[in-house]
C-alpha positions in Angstrom: -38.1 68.6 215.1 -38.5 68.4 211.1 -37.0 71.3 209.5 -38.6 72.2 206.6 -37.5 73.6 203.5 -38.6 74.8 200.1 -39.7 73.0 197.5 -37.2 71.8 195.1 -36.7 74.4 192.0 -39.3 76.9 194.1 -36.8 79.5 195.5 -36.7 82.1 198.0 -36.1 85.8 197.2 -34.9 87.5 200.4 -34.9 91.2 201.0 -31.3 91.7 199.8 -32.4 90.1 196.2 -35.8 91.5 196.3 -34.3 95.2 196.1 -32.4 94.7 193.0 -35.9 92.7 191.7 -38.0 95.6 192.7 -35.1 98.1 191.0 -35.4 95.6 187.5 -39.7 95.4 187.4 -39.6 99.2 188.1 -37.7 99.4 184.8 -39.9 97.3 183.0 -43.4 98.9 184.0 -41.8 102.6 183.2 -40.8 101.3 179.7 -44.1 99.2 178.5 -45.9 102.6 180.2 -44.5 104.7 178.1 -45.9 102.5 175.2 -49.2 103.1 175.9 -49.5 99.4 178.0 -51.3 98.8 180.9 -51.5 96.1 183.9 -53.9 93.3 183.6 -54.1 90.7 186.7 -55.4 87.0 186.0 -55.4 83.8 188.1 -52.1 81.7 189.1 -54.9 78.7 188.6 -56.8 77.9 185.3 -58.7 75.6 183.5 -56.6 72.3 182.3 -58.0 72.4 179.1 -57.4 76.2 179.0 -53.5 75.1 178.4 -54.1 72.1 176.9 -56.1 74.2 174.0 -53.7 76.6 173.4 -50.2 75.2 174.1 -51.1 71.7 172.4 -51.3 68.6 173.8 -48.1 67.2 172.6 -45.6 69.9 173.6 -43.2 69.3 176.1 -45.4 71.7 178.6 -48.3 69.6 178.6 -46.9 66.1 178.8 -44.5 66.4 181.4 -44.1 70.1 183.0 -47.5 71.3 183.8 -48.5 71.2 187.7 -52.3 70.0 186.7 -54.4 68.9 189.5 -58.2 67.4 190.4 -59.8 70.0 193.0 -62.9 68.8 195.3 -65.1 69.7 192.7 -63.4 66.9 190.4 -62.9 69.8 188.3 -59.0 69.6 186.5 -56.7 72.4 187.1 -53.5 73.4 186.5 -50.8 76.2 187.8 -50.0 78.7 185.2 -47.1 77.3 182.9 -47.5 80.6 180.8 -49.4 84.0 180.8 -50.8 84.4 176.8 -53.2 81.9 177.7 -54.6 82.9 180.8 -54.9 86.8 179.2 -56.6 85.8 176.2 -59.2 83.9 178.2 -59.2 86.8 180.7 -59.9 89.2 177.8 -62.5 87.1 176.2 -64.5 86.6 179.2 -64.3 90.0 180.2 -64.9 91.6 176.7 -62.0 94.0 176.3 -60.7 92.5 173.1 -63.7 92.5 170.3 -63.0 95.3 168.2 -60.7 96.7 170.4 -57.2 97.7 170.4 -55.6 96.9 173.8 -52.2 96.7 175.1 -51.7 94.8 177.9 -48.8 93.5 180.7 -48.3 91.4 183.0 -46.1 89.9 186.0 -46.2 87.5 187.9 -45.1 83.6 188.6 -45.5 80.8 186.4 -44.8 76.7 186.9 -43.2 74.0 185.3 -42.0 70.5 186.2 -38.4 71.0 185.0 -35.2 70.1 186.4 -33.9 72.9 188.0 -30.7 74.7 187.0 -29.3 78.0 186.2 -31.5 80.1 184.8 -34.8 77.5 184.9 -36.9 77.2 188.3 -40.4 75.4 188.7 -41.4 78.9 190.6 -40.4 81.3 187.6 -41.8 84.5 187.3 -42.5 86.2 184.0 -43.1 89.8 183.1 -45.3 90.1 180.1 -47.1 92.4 177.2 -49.6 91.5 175.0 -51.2 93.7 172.2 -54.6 93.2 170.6 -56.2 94.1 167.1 -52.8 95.2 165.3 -52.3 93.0 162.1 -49.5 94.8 160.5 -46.0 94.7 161.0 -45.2 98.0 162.8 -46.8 96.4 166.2 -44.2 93.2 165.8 -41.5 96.8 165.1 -42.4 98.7 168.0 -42.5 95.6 170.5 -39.4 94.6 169.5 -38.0 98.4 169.3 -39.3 98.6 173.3 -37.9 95.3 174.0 -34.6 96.8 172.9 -35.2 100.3 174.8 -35.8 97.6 177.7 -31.7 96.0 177.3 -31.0 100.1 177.2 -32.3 100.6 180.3 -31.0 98.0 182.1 -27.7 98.3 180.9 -27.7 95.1 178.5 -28.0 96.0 175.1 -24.1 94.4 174.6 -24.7 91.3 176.0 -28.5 90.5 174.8 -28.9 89.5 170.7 -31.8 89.5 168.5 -33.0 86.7 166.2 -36.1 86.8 164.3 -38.4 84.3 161.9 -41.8 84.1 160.3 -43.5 81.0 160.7 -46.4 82.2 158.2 -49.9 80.9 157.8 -51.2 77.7 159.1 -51.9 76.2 155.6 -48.4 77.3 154.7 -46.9 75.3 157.6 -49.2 71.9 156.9 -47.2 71.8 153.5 -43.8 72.5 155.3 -45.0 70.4 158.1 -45.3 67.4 155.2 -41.5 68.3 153.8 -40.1 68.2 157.1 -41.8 64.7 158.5 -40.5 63.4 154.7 -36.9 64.3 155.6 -36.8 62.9 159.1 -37.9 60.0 157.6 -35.1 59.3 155.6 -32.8 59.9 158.5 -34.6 58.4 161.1 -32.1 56.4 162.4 -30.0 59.5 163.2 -33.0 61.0 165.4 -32.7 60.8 169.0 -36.1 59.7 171.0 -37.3 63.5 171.9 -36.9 63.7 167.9 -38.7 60.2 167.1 -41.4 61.2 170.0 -42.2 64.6 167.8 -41.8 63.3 164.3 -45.3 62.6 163.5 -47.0 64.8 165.9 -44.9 68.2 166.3 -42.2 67.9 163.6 -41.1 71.3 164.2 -39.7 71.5 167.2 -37.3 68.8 166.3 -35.7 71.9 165.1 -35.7 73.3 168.6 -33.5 70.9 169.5 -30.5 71.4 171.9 -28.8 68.1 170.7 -25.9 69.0 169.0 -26.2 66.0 166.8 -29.6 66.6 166.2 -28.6 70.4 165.5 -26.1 69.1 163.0 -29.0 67.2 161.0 -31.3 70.2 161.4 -29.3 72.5 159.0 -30.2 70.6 156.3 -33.5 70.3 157.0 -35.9 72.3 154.4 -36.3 75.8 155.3 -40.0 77.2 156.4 -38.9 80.7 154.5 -38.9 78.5 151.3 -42.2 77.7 151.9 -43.9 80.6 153.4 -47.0 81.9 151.4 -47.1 85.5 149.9 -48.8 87.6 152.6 -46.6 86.2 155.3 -43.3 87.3 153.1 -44.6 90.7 152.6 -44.9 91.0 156.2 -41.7 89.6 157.2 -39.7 91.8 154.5 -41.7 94.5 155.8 -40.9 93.6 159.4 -37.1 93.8 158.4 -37.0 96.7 156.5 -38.7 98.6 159.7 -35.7 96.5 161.8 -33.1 98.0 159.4 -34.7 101.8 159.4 -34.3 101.6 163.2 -30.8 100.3 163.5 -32.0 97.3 165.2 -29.3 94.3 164.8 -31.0 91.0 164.2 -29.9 87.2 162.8 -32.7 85.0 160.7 -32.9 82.1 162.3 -34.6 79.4 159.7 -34.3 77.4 163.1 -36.0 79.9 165.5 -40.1 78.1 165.5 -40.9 78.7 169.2 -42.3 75.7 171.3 -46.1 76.6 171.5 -48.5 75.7 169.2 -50.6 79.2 169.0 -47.8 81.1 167.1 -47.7 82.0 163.3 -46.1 84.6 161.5 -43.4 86.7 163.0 -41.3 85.6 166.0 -38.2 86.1 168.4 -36.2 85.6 170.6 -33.7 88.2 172.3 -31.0 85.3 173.5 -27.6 85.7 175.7 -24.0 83.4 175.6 -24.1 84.5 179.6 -26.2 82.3 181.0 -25.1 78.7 180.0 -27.8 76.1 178.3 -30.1 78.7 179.4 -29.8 81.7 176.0 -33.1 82.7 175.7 -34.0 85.9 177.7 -36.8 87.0 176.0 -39.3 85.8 173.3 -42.4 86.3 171.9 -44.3 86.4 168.3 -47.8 86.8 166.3 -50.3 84.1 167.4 -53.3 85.6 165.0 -55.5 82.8 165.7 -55.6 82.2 169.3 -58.5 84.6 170.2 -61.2 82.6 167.6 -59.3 79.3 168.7 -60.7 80.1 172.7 -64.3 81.4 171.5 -63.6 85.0 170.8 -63.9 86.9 167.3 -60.9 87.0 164.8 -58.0 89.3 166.8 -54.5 89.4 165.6 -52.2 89.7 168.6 -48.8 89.4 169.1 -46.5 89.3 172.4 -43.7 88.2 174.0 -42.4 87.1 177.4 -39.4 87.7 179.6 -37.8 85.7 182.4 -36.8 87.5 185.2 -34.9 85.4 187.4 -32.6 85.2 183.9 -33.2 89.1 183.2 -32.1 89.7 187.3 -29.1 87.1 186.9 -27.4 89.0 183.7 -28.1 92.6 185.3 -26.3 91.2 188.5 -23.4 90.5 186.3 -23.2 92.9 183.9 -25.3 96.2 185.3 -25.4 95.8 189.0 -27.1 99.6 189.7 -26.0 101.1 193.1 -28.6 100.3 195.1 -29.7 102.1 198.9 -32.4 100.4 200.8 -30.7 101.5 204.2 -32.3 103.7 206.2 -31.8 107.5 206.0 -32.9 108.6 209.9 -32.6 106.6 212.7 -34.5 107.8 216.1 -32.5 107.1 219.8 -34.4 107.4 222.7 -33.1 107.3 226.0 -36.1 107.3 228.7 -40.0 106.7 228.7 -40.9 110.1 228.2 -38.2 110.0 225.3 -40.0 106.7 223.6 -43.5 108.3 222.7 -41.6 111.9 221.6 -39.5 109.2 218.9 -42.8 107.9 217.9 -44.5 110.8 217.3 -41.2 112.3 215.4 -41.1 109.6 213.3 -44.2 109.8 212.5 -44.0 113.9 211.5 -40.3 113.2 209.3 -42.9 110.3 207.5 -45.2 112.9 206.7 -42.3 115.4 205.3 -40.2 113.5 203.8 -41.9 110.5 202.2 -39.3 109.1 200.3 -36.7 108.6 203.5 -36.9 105.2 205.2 -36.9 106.2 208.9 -36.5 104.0 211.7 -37.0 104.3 215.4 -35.3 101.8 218.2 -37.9 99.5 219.1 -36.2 97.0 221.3 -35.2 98.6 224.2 -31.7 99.1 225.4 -29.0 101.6 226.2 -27.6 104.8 224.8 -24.8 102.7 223.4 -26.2 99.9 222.3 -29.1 102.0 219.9 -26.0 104.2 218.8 -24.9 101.0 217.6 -28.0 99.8 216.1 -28.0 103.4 214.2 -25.3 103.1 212.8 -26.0 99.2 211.4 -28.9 100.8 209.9 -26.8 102.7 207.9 -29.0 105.8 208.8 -27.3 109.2 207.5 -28.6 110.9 210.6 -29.3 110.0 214.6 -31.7 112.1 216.1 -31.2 112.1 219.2 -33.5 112.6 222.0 -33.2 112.0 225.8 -34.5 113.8 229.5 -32.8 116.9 228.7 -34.2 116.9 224.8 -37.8 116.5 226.3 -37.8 119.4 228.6 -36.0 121.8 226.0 -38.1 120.8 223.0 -35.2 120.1 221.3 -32.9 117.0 219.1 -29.6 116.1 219.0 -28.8 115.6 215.1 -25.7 113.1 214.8 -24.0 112.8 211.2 -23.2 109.5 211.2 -21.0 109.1 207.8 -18.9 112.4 208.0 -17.0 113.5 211.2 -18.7 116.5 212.3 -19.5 117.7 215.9 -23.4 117.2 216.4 -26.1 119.8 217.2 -28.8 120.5 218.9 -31.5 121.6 217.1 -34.9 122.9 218.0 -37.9 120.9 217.3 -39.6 123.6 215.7 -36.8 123.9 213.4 -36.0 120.2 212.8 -37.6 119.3 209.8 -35.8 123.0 208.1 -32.6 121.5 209.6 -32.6 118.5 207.8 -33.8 119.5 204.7 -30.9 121.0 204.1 -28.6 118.3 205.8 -29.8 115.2 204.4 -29.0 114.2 200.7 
């Protein structure tokens, strides 16, 4: 018989995991809530030329990661590598975003066709916020002042660092675009091949680079700040002044230019040592034109993204909360007439106390063995309820967790009872 498993770098979450995931995107909502953001769903499938239009052609996303595919229709599709895309088309189309302010989030999964390691899946999920129609740079403050109140929350903010950069207009990059490829040149024999691959078509993210000889070379590489054009320095000294107000700690990064092609202007990255090769947690920036590039009028936008499965990974090492997803009441009954009296109990404590989980014994079995299964649960309470029980109308409460004698309680009384009992 062929046992099947998952696919590589596609990973289960089981229920142990999925509490503490639940406990982390609870976090997340309540903060970007509180911001004045709200949910927006979009399809896991879009458009190949949806990603190939926005992220550009020549980034590493859309030459070797993306799952694209050819459906019956012969149309070309692909699994989302990234949600800004697949929001801006969704808010286009459905005509939230002309002369509009909206702030938006969303979570979900997202694919690539990367080797899996720590920290990097091809099943990733994401939890992001766009905002739409804000051009100055309190928006890029506040996001990055809730990003921050985000670390807070989750117990972080020690272990998660800021960097910032501008990457300014599009004609102001052309020109810097034209320095760089010149000074590449004249060390091109020191370039490794991602480097010589991106020379003449994306120049930039030969800054990205995680090669430390390549990092070595970048250092002396012009700086984009020296080449930045007026409005997009106001705006960044702006930005940093705000940063400074607000007590926010953050690093320039000359280096920092983000590996899609849609962003100008400001950009981060929040980035850990914690994780191994894989530092960024969470980043984001302006991407001004993106809106007009995909149809829509002129929007200025800005956003950012977060990982979870990183986000989850440093909260289980540096935050773990103390979390309780056993049950709080668990139901033995001992004979038929018992059985549909448990049922019916249950579903009554449900009703009262909504919050409880509350089991009954469903498989059958002795008083012993369900006194077992009770306590497994790791129930507070067993209610007990038997012959006797039945024909008085009343339950035996157990306290499972603290040596104390049991009582019988009336059923009329029961829910009074444990009110009081159950914490």
């Amino acid at each position: 018989m062929t046992l099947y498993q998952a696919v590589r770098g596609m990973n289960d979450i089981l229920p142990e995991q999925a509490t503490l995931w639940q406990w982390v995107e609870t976090k997340l909502k309540n903060v970007v809530s509180h911001y004045g953001y709200q949910e927006i769903r979009f399809p896991i499938v879009e458009s190949l030329a949806l990603f190939k239009r926005t992220i550009g052609e020549v980034t590493d996303i859309v030459e070797k990661e993306m799952y694209a595919f050819e459906d019956r229709n012969g149309d070309w599709l692909a699994l989302r590598p990234e949600g800004t895309a697949g929001c801006v088309r969704a808010g286009i189309e459905q005509g939230i975003l002309y002369n509009q302010l909206q702030k938006l989030w969303y979570s979900g999964p997202m694919f690539r066709h990367e080797r899996p390691q720590k920290g990097r899946c091809r099943q990733f999920h994401q939890f992001g916020v766009e905002a739409f129609g804000y051009a100055g740079p309190d928006v890029d403050v506040e996001i990055i002042l809730m990003t921050a109140r985000l670390w807070r929350e989750l117990g972080l903010e020690s272990h998660i660092a800021l960097e910032i950069n501008s990457l300014g207009s599009s004609a102001a990059r052309a020109n810097y675009r034209q320095q760089l490829v010149q000074y590449y040149d004249a060390h091109i024999d020191s370039l490794d091949e991602d480097s010589k691959r991106r020379l003449h078509t994306n120049p930039m993210r030969i800054l990205d680079s995680k090669n430390p000889d390549m990092q070595k070379l970048n250092t002396s590489a012009p700086k984009l700040n020296d080449y930045l054009d007026p409005e997009s320095q106001q705006h960044f000294a702006k930005l940093c002044q705000l940063l400074d107000i607000a007590h926010i700690k953050y690093t320039v990064n000359p280096c920092l230019v983000r590996g899609l092609d849609y962003y100008n202007g400001t950009v981060f990255e929040w980035v850990t040592t914690s994780l191994g090769a894989q530092g960024t947690v969470c980043a984001g920036g302006r991407y001004d034109g993106l809106v007009e590039q995909l149809g829509g009028k002129t929007t200025p936008a800005i956003g950012f993204a977060l990982g979870l499965e990183r986000l989850v990974a440093l909260v289980e090492q540096f935050a773990m909360p103390q979390l309780n997803s056993s049950a709080d009441i668990f139901i033995v009954a001992v004979g038929e007439a018992a059985e549909l009296q448990s049922l019916q109990l249950a579903e009554q404590l449900r009703n009262e106390f909504p919050q409880r989980i509350i089991l009954t014994n469903l498989n059958g079995g002795n008083f012993k063995n369900q006194m077992k299964r009770a306590d497994k649960s790791g129930a507070q309470l067993a209610l007990i309820i038997g012959d006797d029980e039945v024909n008085q109308q009343t339950v035996t409460v157990k306290n499972l967790r603290i040596d104390v004698s049991q009582q019988t309680v009336k059923c009329v009384d029961l829910i009074d009872f444990i009110s009081m009992k159950i914490k």
